[in-house]
C-alpha positions as CSV (number, residue, x, y, z in Angstrom):
1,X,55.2,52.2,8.2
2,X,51.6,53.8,8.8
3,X,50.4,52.0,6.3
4,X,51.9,48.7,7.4
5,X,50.2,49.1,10.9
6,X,46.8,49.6,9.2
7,X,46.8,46.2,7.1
8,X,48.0,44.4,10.6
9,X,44.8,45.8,12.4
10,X,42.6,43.2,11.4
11,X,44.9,40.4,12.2
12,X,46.0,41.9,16.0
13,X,41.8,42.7,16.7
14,X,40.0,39.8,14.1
15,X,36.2,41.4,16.1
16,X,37.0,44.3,12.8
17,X,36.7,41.8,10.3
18,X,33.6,41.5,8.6
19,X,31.8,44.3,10.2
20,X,29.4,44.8,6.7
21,X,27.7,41.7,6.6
22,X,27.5,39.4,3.6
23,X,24.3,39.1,2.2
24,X,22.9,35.7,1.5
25,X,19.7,34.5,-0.2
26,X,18.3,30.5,0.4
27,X,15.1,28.9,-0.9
28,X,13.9,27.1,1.8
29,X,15.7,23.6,2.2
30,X,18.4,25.0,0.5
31,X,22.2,24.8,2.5
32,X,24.6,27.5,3.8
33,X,27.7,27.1,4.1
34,X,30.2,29.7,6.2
35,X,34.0,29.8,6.3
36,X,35.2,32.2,9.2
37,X,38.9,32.8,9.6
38,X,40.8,33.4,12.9
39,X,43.8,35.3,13.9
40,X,47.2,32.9,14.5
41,X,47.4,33.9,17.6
42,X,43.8,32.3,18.5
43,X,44.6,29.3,20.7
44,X,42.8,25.9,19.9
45,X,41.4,26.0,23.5
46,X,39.4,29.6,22.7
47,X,35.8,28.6,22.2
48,X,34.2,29.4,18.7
49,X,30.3,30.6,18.7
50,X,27.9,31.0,15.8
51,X,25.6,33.4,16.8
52,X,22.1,35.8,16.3
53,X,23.0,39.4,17.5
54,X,21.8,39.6,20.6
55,X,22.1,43.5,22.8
56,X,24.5,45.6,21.5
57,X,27.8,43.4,21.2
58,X,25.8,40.3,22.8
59,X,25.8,37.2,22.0
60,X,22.5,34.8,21.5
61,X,24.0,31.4,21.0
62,X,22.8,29.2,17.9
63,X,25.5,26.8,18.6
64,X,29.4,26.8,19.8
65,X,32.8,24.3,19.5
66,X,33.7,21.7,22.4
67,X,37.1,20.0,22.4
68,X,36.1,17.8,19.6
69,X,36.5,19.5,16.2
70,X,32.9,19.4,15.4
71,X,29.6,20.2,17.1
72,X,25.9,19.5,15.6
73,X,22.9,21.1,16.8
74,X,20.1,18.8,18.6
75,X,18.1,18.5,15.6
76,X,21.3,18.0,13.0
77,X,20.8,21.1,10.9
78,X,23.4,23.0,12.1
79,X,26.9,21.9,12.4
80,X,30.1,23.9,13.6
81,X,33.6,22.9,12.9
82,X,36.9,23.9,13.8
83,X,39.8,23.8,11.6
84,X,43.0,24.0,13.5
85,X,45.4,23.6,11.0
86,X,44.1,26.1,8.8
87,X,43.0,28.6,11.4
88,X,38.7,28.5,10.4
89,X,35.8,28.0,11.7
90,X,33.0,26.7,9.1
91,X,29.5,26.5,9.9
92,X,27.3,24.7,8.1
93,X,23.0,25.4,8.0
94,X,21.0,22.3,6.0
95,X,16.9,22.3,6.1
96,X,16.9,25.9,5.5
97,X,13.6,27.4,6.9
98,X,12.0,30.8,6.2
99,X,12.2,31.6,10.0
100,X,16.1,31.0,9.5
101,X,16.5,34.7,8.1
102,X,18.4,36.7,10.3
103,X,21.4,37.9,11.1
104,X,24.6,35.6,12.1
105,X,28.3,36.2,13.1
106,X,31.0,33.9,14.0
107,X,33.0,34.8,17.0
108,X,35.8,33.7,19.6
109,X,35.0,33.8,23.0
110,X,37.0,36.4,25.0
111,X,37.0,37.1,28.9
112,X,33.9,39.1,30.3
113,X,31.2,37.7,28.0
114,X,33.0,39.4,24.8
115,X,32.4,37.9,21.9
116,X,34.9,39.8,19.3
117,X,33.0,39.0,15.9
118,X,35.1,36.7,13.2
119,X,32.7,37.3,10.2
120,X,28.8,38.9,10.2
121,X,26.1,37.9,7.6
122,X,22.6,38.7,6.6
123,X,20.7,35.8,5.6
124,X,17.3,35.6,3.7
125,X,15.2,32.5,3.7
126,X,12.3,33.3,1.1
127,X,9.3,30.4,1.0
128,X,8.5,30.0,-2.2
129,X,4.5,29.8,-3.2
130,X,2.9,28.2,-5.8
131,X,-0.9,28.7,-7.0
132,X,-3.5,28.8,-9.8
133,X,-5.2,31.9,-10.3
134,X,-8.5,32.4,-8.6
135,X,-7.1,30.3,-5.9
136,X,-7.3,32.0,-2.4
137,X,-3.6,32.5,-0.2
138,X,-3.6,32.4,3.4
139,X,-0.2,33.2,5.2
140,X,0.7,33.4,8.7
141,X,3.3,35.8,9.3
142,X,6.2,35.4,12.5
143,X,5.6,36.8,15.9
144,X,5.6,40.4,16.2
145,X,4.4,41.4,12.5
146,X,1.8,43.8,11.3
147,X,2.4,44.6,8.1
148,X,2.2,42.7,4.7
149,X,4.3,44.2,2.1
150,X,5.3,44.3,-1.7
151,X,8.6,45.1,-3.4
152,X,7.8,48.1,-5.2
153,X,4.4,48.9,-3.6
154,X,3.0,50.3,-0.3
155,X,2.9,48.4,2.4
156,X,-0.7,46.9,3.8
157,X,-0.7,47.1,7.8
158,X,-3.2,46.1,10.5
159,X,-3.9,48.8,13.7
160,X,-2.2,47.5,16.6
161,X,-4.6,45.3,18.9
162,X,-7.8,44.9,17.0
163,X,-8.8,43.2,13.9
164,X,-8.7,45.3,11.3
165,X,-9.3,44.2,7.0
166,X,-7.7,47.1,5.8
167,X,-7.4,48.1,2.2
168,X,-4.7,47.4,0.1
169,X,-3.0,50.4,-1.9
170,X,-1.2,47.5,-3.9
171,X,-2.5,48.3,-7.6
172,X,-2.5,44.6,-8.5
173,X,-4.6,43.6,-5.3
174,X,-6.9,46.3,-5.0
175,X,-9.6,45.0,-3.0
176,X,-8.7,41.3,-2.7
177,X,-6.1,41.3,-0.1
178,X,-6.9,41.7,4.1
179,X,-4.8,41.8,7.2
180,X,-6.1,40.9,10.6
181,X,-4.8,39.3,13.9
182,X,-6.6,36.0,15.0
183,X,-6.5,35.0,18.6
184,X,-3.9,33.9,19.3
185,X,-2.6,37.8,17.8
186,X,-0.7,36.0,14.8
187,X,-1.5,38.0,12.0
188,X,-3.0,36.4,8.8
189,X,-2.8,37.8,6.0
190,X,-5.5,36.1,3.0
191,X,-4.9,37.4,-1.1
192,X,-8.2,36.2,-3.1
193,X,-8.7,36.1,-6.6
194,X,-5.5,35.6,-7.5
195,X,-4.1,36.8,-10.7
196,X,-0.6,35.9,-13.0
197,X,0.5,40.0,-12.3
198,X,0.0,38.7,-8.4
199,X,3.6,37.0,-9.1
200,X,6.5,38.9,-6.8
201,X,8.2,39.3,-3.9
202,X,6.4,39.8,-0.5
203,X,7.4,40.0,3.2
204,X,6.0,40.4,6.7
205,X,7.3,43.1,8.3
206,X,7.8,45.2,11.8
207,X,6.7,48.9,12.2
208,X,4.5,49.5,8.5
209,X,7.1,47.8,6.6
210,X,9.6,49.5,8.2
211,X,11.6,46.3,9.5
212,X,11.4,43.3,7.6
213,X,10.7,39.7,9.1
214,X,10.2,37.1,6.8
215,X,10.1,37.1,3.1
216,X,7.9,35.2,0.4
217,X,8.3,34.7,-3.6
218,X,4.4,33.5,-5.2
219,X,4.1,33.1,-8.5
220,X,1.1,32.1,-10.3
221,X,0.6,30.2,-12.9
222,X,-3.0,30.4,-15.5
223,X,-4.6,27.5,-16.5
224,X,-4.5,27.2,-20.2
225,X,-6.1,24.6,-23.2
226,X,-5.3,24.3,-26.2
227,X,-7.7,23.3,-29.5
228,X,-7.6,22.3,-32.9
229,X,-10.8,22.0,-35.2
230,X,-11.5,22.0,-38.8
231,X,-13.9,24.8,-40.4
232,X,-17.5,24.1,-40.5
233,X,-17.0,21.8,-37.1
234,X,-18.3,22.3,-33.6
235,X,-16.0,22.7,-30.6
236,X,-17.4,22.1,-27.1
237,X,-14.8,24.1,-23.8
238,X,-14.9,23.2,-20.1
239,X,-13.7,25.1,-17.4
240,X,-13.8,24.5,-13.7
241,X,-14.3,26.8,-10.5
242,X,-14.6,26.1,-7.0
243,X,-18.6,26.5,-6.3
244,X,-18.2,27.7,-3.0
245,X,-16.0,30.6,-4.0
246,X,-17.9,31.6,-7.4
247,X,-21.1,29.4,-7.8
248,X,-22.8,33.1,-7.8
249,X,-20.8,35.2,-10.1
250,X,-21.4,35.9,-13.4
251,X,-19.1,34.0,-15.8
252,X,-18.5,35.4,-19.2
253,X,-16.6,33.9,-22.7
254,X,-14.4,36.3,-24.4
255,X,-11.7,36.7,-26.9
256,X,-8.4,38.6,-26.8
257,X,-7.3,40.9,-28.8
258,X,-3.9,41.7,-28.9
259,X,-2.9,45.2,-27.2
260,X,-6.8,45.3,-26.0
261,X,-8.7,44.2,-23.3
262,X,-10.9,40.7,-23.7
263,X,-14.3,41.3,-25.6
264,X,-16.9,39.7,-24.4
265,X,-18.9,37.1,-26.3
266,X,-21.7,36.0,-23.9
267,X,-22.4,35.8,-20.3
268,X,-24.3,33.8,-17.6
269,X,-26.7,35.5,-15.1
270,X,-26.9,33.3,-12.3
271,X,-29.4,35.0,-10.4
272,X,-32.2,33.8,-12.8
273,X,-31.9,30.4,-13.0
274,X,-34.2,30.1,-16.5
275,X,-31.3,32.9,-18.0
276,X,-28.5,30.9,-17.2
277,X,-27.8,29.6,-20.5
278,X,-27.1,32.9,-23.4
279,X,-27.1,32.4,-26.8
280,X,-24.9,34.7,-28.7
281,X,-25.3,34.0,-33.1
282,X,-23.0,30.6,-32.9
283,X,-21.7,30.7,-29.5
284,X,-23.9,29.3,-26.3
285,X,-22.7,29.5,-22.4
286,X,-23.7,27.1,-19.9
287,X,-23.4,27.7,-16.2
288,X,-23.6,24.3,-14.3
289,X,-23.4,25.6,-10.6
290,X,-24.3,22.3,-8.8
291,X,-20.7,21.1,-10.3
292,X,-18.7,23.6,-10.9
293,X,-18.6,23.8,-14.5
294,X,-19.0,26.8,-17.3
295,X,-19.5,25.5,-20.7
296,X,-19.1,27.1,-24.2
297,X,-20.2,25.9,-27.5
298,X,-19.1,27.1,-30.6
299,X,-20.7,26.1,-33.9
300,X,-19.9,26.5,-37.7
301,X,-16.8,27.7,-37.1
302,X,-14.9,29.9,-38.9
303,X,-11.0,30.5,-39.8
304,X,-10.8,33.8,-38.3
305,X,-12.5,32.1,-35.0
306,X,-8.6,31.6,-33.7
307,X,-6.9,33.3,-31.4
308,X,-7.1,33.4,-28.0
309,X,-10.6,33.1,-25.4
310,X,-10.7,33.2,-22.2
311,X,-13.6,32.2,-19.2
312,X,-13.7,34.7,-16.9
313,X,-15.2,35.9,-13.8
314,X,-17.3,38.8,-14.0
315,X,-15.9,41.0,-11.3
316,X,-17.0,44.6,-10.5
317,X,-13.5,45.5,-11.0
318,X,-13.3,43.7,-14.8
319,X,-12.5,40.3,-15.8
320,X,-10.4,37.5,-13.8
321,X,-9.5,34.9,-15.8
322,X,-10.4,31.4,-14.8
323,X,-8.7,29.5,-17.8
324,X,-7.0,30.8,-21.4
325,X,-8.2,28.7,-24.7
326,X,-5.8,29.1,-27.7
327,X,-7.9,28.1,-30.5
328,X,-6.8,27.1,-34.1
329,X,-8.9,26.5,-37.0
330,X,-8.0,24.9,-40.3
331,X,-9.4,25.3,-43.3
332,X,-11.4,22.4,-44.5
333,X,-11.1,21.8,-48.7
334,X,-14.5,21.8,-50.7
335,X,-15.5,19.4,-53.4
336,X,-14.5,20.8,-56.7
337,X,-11.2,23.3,-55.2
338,X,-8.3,21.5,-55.0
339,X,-5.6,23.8,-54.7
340,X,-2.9,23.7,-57.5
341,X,0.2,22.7,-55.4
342,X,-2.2,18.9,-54.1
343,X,-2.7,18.7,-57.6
344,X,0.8,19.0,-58.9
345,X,1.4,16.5,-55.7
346,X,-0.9,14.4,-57.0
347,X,0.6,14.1,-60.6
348,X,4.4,13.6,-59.3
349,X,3.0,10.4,-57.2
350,X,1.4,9.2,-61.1
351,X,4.7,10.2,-62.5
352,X,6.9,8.3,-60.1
353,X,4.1,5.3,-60.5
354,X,4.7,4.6,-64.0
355,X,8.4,5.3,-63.9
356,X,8.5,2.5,-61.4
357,X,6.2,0.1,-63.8
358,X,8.6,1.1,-66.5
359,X,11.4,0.0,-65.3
360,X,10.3,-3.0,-63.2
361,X,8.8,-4.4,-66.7
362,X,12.5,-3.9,-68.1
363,X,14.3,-5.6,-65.9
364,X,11.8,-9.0,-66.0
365,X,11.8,-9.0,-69.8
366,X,15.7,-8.9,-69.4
367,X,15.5,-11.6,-67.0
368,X,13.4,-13.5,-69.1
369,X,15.6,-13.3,-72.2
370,X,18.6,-14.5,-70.2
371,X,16.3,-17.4,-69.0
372,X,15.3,-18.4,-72.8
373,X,19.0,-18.0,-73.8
374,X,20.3,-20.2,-70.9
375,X,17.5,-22.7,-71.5
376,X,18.9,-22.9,-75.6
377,X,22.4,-22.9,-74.6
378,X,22.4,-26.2,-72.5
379,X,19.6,-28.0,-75.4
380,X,21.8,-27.4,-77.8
381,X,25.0,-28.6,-75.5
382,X,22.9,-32.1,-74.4
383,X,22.2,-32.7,-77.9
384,X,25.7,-32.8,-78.9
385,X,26.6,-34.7,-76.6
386,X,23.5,-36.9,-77.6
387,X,25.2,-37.0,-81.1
388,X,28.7,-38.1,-79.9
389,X,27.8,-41.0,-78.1
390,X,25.8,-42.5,-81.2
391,X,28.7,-42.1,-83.6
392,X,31.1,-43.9,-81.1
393,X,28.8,-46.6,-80.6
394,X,28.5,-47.1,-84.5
395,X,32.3,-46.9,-85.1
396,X,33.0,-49.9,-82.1
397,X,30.1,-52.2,-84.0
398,X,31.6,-51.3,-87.9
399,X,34.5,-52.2,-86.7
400,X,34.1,-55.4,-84.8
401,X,31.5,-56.9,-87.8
402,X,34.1,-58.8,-89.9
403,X,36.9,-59.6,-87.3
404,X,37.8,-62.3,-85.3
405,X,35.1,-63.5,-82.8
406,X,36.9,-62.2,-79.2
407,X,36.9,-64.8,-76.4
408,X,33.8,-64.6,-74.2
409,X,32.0,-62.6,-77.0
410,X,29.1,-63.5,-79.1
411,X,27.3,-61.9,-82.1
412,X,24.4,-61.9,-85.2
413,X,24.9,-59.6,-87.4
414,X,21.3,-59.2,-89.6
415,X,20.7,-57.0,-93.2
416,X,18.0,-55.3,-94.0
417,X,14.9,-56.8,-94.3
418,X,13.8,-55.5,-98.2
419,X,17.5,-56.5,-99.6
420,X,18.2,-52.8,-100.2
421,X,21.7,-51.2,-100.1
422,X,22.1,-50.1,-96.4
423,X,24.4,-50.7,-93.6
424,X,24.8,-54.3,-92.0
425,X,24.4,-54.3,-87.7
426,X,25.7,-56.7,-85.7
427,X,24.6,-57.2,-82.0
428,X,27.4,-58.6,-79.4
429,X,27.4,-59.5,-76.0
430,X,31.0,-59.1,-74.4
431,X,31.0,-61.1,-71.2
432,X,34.1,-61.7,-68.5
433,X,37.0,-63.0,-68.8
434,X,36.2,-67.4,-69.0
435,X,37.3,-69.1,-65.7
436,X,39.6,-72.6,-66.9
437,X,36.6,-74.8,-66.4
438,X,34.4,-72.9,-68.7
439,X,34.0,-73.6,-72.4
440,X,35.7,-71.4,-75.0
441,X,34.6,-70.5,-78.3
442,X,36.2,-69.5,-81.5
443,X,36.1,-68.3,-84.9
444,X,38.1,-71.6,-87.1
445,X,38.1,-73.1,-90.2
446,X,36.8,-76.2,-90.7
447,X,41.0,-77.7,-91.9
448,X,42.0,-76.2,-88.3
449,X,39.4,-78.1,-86.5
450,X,41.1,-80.6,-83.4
451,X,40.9,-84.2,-84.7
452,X,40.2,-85.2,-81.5
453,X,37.7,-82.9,-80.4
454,X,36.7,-83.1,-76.2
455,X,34.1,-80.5,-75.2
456,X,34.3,-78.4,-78.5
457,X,30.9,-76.5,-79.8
458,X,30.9,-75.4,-83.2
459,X,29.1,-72.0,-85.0
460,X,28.8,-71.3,-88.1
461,X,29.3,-67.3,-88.9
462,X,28.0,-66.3,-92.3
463,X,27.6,-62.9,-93.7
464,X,25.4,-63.0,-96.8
465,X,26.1,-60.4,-99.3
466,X,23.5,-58.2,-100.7
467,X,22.3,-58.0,-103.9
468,X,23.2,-55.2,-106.1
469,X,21.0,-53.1,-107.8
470,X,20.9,-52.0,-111.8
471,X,21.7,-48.6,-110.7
472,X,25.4,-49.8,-109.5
């Protein structure tokens, strides 16, 4: 029964729910979005409240409900609504900003200005900051702040009421960070020289550090080239600073060695203008300071030139990078040394050369023989054909020679000229049928001839004989 009563006490008092607030973190323009349950008992006509803390139990109003459902702030980015039927209040942050952060509770209105608290959350807004190395960061911290801090370092603070560039104990900083107020007392804080391990988490805060206002992520980013050369060849690197920042300090060329710091190659000395360019073996260093500009030759270069070079400041405190070369050299093949793996490269491509004449040549003389064997085949074919119509012609004119003269036909049949033994011809013209009116002619004797001839023609058909020979 004890036991009972203790689950019921947040539903009888809801201001004991959420006491521990919720943690949330938000980029800025980033959304939050808040569900807040109520007790059953909470009438629709209770007013809800999204509120900053304000006093001890206070309330400092962000926004609240009307008799509508739903209640936007004046500039839209906030909105409250309240769900009857299912007993919550959301809440609903768009637009995030970084001076957001805070702490928030949703609460019902009670008599007496009590504001029993529904659900209580922390809320970070963290600006996020974006910048090259060597570039310069200005910040401007909220109201009330004198302190810049790092997660996992000390804290750099400015003395209350004067403008102070104090020190920074943050190993990554050393000297390159100040803190002062500016006159309208907002303090400033300005990071120079910025470098990649300058990447983190930062906040201004109340009290040293002690009470945190409003936080920051920067990370920075190195400018980096990359280059490709042959052996024996000349490569020629630019890299850009800002001449009002660095037109005075030394600039240096060096490479990295890996799990060691950069060794220098050459350097510029800008304070004597003749000495600006230094000439180191094969590499030269030019310091244009009119534009902004370092250049670096390298010449006859050499396979075990790659790796990794940077330009660089010459600080007091070592080295800042300005920009990171990766540089990759090939080795260039000599006349005479070709390595055994081209050659055998070289001979496959031969091989696969004449392999492919080979069997090109094959398949055309194929072709060609199929050709020549086509080209025989239908000769031979047209020729006998040829041959068959000769011997039918010569069979229709053997046979016609000593017959009977056909109606509408005439013929001549002639010998050889010498009176040899040969083969007698005969030549015929076969003409159409004979209309009535026209004349018909035929082969008679001379007994069968009409006695009363009308229209009749007569032709005498005679077929001499030829001589025989002594050899018959």
């Amino acid at each position: 029964m004890e036991l009972r009563a203790l689950f019921l006490l947040p539903l009888c008092f809801p201001g004991l729910q959420g006491q521990d607030p919720e943690a949330y973190r938000r980029r800025e323009g980033d959304t939050l979005y808040i569900q807040c349950p109520y007790a059953v008992g909470t009438t629709d006509s209770e007013i809800k409240y999204w509120c900053l803390p304000q006093g001890r139990a206070g309330c400092k109003e962000v926004l609240h409900t009307y008799s509508y459902e739903e209640t936007r702030s004046q500039d839209g980015r906030i909105k409250i609504r309240d769900n009857k039927a299912s007993k919550t209040v959301s809440v609903t942050m768009s637009g995030l900003k970084a001076e957001d952060s805070g702490t928030y509770f949703c609460a019902v209105y009670s008599s007496y200005y009590t504001y029993p608290r529904l659900k209580t959350i922390s809320l970070i807004v963290f600006r996020e900051l974006l910048q090259w190395e060597l570039d310069t960061l200005t910040v401007w911290c909220p109201e009330g702040s004198n302190a810049w801090c790092q997660a996992g370092s000390k804290c750099t603070a400015s003395r209350t009421g004067r403008t102070s560039s104090a020190r920074s104990e943050m190993k990554s900083l050393q000297d390159r960070v100040s803190v002062q107020y500016n006159a309208q007392r907002a303090l400033i804080v300005t990071m120079k020289n910025l470098q990649i391990q300058d990447s983190g988490v930062y906040w201004c805060a109340l009290d040293s550090g002690r009470t945190w206002k409003m936080e920051f992520v920067l990370s920075v980013f190195k400018r980096t080239q990359k280059l490709t050369a042959k052996e024996s060849a000349n490569i020629t690197v630019e890299c850009h600073y800002k001449i009002a920042d660095y037109s005075t300090v030394s600039k240096a060329w060096c490479k990295r060695e890996e799990g060691k710091t950069c060794k220098v190659l050459v350097t510029t000395k800008p304070e004597s203008p003749a000495a600006n360019s230094t000439a180191l073996e094969r590499v030269r260093i030019q310091d244009d300071t009119q534009q902004g500009i370092v250049t670096i030759t390298m010449e006859q270069l050499q396979v075990q030139d790659s790796g990794v070079y940077w330009c660089a400041l010459q600080h007091s405190s070592g080295l800042l990078r300005m920009e990171e070369i990766t540089l990759n050299i090939s080795m260039a093949l000599r006349r005479g040394r070709v390595s055994y793996s081209e050659n055998q490269s070289q001979e496959t491509l031969l091989g696969d050369s004449e392999n492919t004449f080979l069997i090109l040549s094959v398949v055309l003389l194929i072709l060609l023989l199929l050709a020549l064997l086509s080209c025989t085949a239908l000769a031979v074919r047209h020729y006998r054909l040829l041959l068959r119509a000769g011997n039918r012609e010569a069979e229709d004119t053997s046979d016609r020679a000593e017959g009977t003269a056909q109606p509408g036909t005439s013929g001549r049949r002639e010998s050889s000229q010498d009176g040899s033994k040969g083969p007698a011809y005969i030549h015929l013209d076969v003409q159409s049928h004979p209309s009535p009116e026209d004349p018909l002619y035929c082969n008679v004797e001379p007994s069968q001839a009409p006695r009363n001839p009308q229209h009749v023609e007569y032709a005498i058909i005679a077929f001499n004989q030829a001589p025989r020979t002594s050899k018959e």
